[in-house]
C-alpha positions as CSV (number, residue, x, y, z in Angstrom):
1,X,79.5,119.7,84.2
2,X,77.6,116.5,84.1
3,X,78.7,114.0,81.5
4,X,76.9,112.7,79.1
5,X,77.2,108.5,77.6
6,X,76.4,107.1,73.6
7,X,73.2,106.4,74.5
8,X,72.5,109.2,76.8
9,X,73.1,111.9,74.0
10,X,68.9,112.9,73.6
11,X,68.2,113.1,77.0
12,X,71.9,115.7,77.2
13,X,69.7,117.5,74.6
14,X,66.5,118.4,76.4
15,X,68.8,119.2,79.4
16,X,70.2,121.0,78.0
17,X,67.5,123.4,76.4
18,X,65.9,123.7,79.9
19,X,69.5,125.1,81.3
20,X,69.4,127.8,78.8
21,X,65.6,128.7,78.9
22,X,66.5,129.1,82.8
23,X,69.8,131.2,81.7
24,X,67.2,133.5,79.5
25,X,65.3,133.6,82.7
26,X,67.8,134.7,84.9
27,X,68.9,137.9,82.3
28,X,65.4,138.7,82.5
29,X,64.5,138.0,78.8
30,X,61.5,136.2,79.3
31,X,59.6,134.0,82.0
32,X,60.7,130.7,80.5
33,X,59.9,128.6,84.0
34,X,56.4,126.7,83.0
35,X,58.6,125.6,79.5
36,X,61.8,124.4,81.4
37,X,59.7,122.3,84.3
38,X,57.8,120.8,80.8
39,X,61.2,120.2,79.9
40,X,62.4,118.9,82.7
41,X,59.5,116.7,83.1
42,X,60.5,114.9,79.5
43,X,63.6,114.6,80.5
44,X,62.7,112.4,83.6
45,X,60.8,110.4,81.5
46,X,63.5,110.0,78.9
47,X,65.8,108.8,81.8
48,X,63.6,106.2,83.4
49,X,62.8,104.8,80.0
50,X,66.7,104.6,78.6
51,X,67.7,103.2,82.3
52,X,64.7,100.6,82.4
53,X,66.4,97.8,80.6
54,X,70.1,99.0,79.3
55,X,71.9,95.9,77.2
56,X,75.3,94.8,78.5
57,X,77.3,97.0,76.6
58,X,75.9,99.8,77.9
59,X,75.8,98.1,81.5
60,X,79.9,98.5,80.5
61,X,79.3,101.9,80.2
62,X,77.5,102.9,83.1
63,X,80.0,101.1,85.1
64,X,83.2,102.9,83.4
65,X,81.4,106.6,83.8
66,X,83.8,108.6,85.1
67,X,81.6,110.4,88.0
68,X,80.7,107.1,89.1
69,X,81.8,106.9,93.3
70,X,85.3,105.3,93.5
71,X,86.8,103.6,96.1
72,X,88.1,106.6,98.3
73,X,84.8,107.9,97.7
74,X,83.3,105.4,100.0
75,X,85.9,104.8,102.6
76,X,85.3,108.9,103.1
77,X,81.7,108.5,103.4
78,X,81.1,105.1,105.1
79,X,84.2,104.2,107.2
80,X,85.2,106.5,110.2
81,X,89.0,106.8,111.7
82,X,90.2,105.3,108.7
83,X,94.5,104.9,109.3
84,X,96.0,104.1,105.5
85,X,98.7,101.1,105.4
86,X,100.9,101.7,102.7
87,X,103.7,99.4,101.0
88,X,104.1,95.9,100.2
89,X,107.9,95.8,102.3
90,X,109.5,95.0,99.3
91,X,109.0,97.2,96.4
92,X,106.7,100.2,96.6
93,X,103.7,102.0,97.5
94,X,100.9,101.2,94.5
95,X,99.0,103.7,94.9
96,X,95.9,102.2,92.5
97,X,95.1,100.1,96.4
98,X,93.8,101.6,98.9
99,X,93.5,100.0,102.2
100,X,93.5,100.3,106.0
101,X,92.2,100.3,109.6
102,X,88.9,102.0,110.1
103,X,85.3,101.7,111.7
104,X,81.9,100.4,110.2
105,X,79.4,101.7,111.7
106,X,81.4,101.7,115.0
107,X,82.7,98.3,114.2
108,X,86.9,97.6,113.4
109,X,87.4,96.1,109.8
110,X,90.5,96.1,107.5
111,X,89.0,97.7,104.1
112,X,90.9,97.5,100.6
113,X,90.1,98.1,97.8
114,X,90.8,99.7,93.6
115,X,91.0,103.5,93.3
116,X,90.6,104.9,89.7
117,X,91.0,109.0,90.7
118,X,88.8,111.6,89.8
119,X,90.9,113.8,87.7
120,X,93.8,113.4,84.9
121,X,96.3,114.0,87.7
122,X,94.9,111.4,90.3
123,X,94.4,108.6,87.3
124,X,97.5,108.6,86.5
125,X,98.9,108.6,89.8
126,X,96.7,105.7,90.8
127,X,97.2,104.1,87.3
128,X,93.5,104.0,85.9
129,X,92.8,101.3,88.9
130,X,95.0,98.8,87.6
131,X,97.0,97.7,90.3
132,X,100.7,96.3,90.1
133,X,101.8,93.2,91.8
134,X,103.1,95.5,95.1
135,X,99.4,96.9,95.2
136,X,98.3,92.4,95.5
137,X,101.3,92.1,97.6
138,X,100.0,95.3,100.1
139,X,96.4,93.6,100.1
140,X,98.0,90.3,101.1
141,X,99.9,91.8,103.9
142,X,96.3,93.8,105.1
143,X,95.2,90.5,104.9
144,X,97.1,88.5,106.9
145,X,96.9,91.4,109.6
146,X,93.1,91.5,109.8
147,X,93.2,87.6,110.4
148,X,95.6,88.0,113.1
149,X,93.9,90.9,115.1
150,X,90.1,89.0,114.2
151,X,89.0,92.2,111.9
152,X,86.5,91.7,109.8
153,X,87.5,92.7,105.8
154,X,85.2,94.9,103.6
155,X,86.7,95.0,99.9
156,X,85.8,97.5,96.9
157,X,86.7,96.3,93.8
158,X,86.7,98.7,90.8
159,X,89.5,97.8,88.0
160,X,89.6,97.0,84.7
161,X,92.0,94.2,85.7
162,X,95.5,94.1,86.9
163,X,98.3,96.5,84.9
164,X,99.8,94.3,81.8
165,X,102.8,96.6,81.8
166,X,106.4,94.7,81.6
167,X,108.0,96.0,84.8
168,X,104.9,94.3,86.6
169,X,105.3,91.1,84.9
170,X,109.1,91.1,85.9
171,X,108.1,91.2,89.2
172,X,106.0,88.7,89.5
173,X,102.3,89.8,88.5
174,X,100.1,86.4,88.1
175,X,102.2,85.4,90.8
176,X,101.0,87.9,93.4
177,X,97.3,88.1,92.2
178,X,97.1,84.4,92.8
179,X,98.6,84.6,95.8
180,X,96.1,87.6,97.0
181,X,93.5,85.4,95.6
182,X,94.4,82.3,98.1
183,X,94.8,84.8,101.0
184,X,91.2,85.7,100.0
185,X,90.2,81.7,100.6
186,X,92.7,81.5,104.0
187,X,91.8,84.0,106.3
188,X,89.5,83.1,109.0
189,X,87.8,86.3,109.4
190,X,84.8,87.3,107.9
191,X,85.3,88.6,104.0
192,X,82.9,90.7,102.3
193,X,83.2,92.2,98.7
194,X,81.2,94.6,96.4
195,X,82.0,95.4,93.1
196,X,81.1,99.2,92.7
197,X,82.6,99.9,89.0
198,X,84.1,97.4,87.1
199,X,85.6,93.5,88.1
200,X,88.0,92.9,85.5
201,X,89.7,89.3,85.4
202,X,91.6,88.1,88.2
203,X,92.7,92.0,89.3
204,X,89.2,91.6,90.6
205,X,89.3,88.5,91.6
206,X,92.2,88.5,94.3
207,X,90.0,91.0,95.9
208,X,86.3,89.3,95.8
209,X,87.4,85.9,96.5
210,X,85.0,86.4,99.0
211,X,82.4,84.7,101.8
212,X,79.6,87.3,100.2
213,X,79.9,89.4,97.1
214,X,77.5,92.5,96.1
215,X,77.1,94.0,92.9
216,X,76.1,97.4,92.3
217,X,73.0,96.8,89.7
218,X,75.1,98.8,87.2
219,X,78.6,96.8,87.2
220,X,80.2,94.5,85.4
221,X,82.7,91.3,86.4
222,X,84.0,89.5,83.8
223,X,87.2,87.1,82.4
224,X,88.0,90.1,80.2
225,X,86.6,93.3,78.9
226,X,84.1,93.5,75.6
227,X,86.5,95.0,73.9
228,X,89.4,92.4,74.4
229,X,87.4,89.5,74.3
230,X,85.8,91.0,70.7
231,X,89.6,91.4,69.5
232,X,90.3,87.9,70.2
233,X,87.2,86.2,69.3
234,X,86.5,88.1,66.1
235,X,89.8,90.4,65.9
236,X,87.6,93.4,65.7
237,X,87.5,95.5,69.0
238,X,84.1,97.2,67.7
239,X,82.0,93.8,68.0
240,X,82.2,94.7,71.8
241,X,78.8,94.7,71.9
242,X,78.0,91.2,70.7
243,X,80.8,90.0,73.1
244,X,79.5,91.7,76.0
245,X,76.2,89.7,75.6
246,X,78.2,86.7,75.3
247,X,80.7,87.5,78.5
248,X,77.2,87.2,80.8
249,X,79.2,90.1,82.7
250,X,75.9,91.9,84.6
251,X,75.0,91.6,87.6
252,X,71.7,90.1,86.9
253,X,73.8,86.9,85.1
254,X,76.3,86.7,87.8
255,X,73.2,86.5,90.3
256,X,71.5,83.6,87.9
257,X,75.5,82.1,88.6
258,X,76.0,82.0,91.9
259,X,78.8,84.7,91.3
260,X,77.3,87.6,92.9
261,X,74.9,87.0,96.1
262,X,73.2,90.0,96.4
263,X,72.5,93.1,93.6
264,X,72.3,96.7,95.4
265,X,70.0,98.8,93.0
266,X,71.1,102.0,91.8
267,X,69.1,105.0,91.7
268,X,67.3,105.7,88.4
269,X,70.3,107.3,86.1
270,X,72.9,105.4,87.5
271,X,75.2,105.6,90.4
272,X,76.6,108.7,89.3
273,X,73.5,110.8,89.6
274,X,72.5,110.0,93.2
275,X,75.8,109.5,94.7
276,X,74.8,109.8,98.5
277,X,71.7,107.7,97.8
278,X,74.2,104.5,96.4
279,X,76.6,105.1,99.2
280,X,73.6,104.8,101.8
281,X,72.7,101.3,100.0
282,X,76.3,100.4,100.0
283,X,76.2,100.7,103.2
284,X,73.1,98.8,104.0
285,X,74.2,96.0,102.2
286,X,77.9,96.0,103.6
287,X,76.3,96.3,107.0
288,X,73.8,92.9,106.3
289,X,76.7,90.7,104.8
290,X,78.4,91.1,107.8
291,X,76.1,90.4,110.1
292,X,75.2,87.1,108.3
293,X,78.9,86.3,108.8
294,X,78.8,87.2,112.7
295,X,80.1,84.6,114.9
296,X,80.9,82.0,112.6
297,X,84.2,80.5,113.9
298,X,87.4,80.5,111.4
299,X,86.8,77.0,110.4
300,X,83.7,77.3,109.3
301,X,84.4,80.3,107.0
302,X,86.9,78.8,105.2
303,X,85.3,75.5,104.9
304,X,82.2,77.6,103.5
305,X,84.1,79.7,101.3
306,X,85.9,76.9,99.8
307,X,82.4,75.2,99.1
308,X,81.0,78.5,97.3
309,X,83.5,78.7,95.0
310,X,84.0,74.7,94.6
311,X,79.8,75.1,93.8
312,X,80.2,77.9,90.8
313,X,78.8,76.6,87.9
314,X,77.5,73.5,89.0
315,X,73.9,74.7,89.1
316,X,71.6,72.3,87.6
317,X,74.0,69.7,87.0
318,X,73.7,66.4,88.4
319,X,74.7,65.2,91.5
C-alpha cells in the first residue's frame, strides 16, 4: 500500500479513482480502461508539478518517508559478500549501525552506516536510526580496521541524530560521537559518505566527516530538526516550516556551502517510488567518489580533509 505525504494527498486521490475504475474493470462491470490511463495521465502530471520545486519542509518530508531505501537496503543491493562486524568490545551490539566487510563493484571497502527498519518490529529494534554511543564506538573500531588493512570506507548516513536517552548519556554519548567524528578526520584511507534520508546533528556527522559527501536530491542535514529548532527559537514546534527555511538543511544549500560535493537526483516522486533506479545512481556516484580518491597516499587525505572542513563557510570571505 503506497503511502501517501501532506502535500501528496490530491494526487492519492486521482490514484486512487483509477485503482477502483480498474477494480470495476476486473468484475466485469464496465470497460473503464480509456478513463483510468486519462486518469493516470493526470496523475503523472500532478506528480511532476508537486515534485518540481518542493520547499524545505517538505524536502523534511520526502526524506523521513517511511518507504524511502534504508541503509540495509543498499548494502543488499550494491555491496556483495558483505561479513557484518558487531559490538563495540565494551558494552553491546547497537543494532541502529550497520557495518562491515564487503565488495564494491569487486573492490574491498569497510561500509557503515544508520538503519531505521522497515516495520514497527525492526524500528524499534534498530531504535528509529538513532544510534547509542556503542553503535559510534562499533564505527570507530570498523574504522580503525579499514585503515589498518588499507580498505577504502563507504558510509550511509540516515538518522535523525544520535539517541538523547539517559542510559546513553551515562555512557558517554557526545563523548563517543566526537570521537567517531575525529576517527572520520584520522584515517588514511579513502572516506566517502552519502546521506540517503536524513543527517541529523552530529549523529550524522561522526559518520560524514568525510573526503567526499553526496546527497540524495531529496535529504536533509542539518544542526537540528525543524521541529526542534522551531521549539527553541519560537517555542512552538508547528513553525517547523519557517525554521526549516532558515536551517538551509537541502541539498541544494549545502551544495551552495561547500557541505555536500555532489547532489544524486532522485527519480521524479522521490526515492521511494523508483527504488532500483536511486540505488543504480547511488551507486554511480559511490563508484566516482572513489575513484577521485584512488591512489592518493594517507597523508595527503588527511591533509585534504582537514582543509575541507577548515574551508566550510569561508566562501566569499576575504583572504
Amino acid at each position: 500500500m503506497t503511502v501517501y505525504l501532506d502535500f501528496e494527498k490530491p494526487l492519492a486521490e486521482i490514484e486512487g479513482k483509477a485503482a477502483e475504475l480498474r477494480a470495476m474493470a476486473r468484475n466485469g462491470e464496465m470497460d473503464v480502461e480509456d478513463e483510468a490511463k486519462g486518469l493516470d495521465k493526470k496523475a503523472e502530471d500532478l506528480l511532476r508539478s508537486l515534485y518540481a520545486d518542493l520547499t524545505p519542509w517538505r524536502k523534511c518530508q520526502v526524506a523521513r518517508h517511511p518507504e524511502r531505501p534504508h541503509c540495509k537496503d543498499y548494502i543488499d543491493a550494491l555491496f556483495t559478500e558483505f561479513t557484518p562486524l558487531a559490538g563495540d568490545r565494551n558494552f553491546a551490539d547497537d543494532h541502529a549501525v550497520m557495518g562491515g566487510l564487503a565488495r564494491f563493484e569487486g573492490r574491498p571497502v569497510m561500509v557503515i552506516g544508520h538503519e531505521k527498519g522497515h516495520d514497527t518490529k525492526s524500528r524499534i529494534e534498530r531504535n528509529f536510526g538513532m544510534a547509542r554511543p556503542e553503535g559510534y564506538r562499533k564505527a570507530i573500531r570498523l574504522l580503525d580496521l579499514a585503515d589498518r588493512f588499507d580498505l577504502p570506507v563507504v558510509t550511509l548516513v540516515d538518522t535523525t541524530g544520535a539517541y538523547p536517552g539517559k542510559g546513553a548519556e551515562e555512557r558517554g554519548q557526545s563523548e563517543a560521537i566526537a570521537r567517531s567524528t575525529q576517527k572520520c578526520l584520522a584515517i588514511g584511507v579513502p572516506l566517502v559518505s552519502v546521506i540517503i534520508g536524513e543527517g541529523g546533528s552530529g549523529g550524522a556527522v561522526a559518520f560524514a566527516a568525510a573526503d567526499r559527501v553526496a546527497m540524495l536530491e531529496h535529504s536533509i542535514y542539518s544542526v537540528i530538526s525543524p521541529e526542534g529548532c522551531a521549539s527553541i527559537l519560537w517555542k512552538d514546534a508547528n513553525k517547523m516550516r519557517e525554521a526549516a527555511e532558515a536551517l538551509r538543511l537541502t541539498a541544494q544549500n549545502l551544495r551552495e556551502l561547500g557541505v555536500c560535493d555532489r547532489i544524486i537526483p532522485e527519480p521524479v516522486g522521490g526515492a521511494h517510488r523508483h527504488k532500483r533506479e536511486t540505488l543504480d545512481a547511488v551507486a554511480k556516484a559511490i563508484g566516482a567518489m572513489l575513484g577521485e580518491l584512488s591512489g592518493q597516499s594517507p597523508e595527503a587525505l588527511r591533509e585534504a580533509r582537514r582543509r575541507k572542513y577548515l574551508d566550510i563557510g569561508t566562501k566569499g570571505l576575504a583572504a
